[in-house]
C-alpha positions in Angstrom: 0.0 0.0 0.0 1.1 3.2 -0.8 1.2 6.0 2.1 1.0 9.2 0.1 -2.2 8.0 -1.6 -4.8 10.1 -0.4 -2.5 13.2 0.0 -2.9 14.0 -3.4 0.8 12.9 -4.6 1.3 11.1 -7.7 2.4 8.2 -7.4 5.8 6.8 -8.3 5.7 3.8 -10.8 6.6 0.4 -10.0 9.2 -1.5 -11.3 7.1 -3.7 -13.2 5.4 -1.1 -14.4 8.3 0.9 -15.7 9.4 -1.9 -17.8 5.8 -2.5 -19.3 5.9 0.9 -20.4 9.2 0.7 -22.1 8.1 -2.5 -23.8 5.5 -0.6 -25.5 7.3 2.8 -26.4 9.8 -0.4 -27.6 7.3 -1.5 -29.7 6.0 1.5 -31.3 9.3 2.7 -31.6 10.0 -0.9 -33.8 6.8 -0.5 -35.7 7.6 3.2 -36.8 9.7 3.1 -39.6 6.6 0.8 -41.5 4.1 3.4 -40.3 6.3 5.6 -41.8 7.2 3.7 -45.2 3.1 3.5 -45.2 2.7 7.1 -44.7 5.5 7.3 -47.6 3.1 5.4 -49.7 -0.1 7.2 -48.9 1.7 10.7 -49.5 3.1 9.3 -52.7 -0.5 7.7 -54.0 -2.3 11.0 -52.8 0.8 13.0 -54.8 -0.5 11.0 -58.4 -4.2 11.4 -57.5 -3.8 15.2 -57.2 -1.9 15.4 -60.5 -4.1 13.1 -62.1 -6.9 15.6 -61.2 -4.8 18.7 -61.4 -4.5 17.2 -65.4 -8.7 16.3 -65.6 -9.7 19.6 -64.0 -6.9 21.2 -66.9 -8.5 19.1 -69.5 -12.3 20.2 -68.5 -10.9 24.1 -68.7 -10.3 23.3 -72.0 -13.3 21.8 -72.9 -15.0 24.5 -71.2 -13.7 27.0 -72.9 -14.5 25.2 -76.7 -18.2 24.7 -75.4 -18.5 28.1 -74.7 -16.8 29.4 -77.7 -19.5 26.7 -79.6 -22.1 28.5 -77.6 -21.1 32.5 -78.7 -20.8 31.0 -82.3 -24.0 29.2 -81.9 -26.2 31.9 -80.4 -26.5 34.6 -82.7 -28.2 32.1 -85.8 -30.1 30.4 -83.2 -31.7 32.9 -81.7 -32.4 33.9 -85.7 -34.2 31.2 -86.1 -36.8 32.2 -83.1 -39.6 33.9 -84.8 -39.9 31.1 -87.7 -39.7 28.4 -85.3 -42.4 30.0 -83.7 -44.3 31.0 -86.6 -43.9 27.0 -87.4 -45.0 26.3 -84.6 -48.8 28.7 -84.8 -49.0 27.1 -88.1 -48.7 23.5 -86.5 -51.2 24.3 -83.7 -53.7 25.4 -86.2 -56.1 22.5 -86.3 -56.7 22.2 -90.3 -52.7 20.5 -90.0 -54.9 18.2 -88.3 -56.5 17.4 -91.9 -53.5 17.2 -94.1 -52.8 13.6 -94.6 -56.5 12.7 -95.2 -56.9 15.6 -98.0 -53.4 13.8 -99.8 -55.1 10.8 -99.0 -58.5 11.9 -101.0 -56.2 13.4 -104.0 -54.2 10.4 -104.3 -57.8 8.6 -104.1 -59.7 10.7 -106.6 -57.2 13.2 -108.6 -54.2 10.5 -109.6 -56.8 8.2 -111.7 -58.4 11.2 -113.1 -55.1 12.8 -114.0 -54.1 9.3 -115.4 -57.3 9.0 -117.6 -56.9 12.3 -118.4 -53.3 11.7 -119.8 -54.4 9.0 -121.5 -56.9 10.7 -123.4 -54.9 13.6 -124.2 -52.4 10.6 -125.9 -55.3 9.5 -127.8 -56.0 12.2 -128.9 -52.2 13.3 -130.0 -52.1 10.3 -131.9 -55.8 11.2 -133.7 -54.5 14.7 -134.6 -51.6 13.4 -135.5 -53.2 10.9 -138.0 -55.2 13.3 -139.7 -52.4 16.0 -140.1 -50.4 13.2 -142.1 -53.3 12.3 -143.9 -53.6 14.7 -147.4 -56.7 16.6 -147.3 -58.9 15.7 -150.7 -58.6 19.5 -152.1 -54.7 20.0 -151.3 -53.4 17.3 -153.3 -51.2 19.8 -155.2 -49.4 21.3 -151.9 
């Protein structure tokens, strides 16, 4: 038992003690130089990661920077284009764009065989005129 215990000394280390805590400053001290070599490591890995982003972040600058000279070159014919897009767009809304493909549908229907028969008989009548040109009249035998 110790006799300055309660008087608010500190107490003196044993024997036993001391040696147990030179064992383990002994043993940290042995495992140092690996915590350093891993330390080495980290600060060498952590070295290429920031140049590997230092490069990416570079690289993205640069694409950056083309974007936005796409963008200036861009801008001026696109925002051109606004009022026929929009005017496009009025005449798309308007509800007889609606009826488009059934009124081709009704002219490829109806007007394509009349057209054809009407061609045809324009032919028909080529050839006819074109027989009776040919053809000497009874009076103008002489010229």
């Amino acid at each position: 038992m110790d006799p300055l215990r309660g008087l608010g000394m500190p107490r003196i280390p044993g024997f036993g003690e001391l040696l147990s805590l030179l064992q383990t400053q002994t043993e940290a001290l042995a495992q140092l130089p690996r915590t350093l070599s891993d330390l080495n490591g980290t600060v060498r890995e952590l070295t290429e990661a920031t140049t590997k982003a230092h490069a990416t972040i570079a690289s993205a600058q640069r694409i950056a920077e083309r974007l936005e000279d796409l963008v200036d070159e861009l801008e001026e014919p696109v925002r051109a284009l606004k009022p026929g897009i929009e005017r496009v767009g009025r005449v798309l809304d308007d509800p007889v764009v609606d009826t488009v493909p059934d009124t081709l549908r009704r002219i490829q229907q109806d007007l394509v065989p009349l057209i054809h028969g009407l061609r045809v008989a324009q032919d028909r009548v080529g050839s006819v005129t074109g027989l009776l040109r040919r053809r000497p009249r009874d009076g103008d035998e002489d010229g």
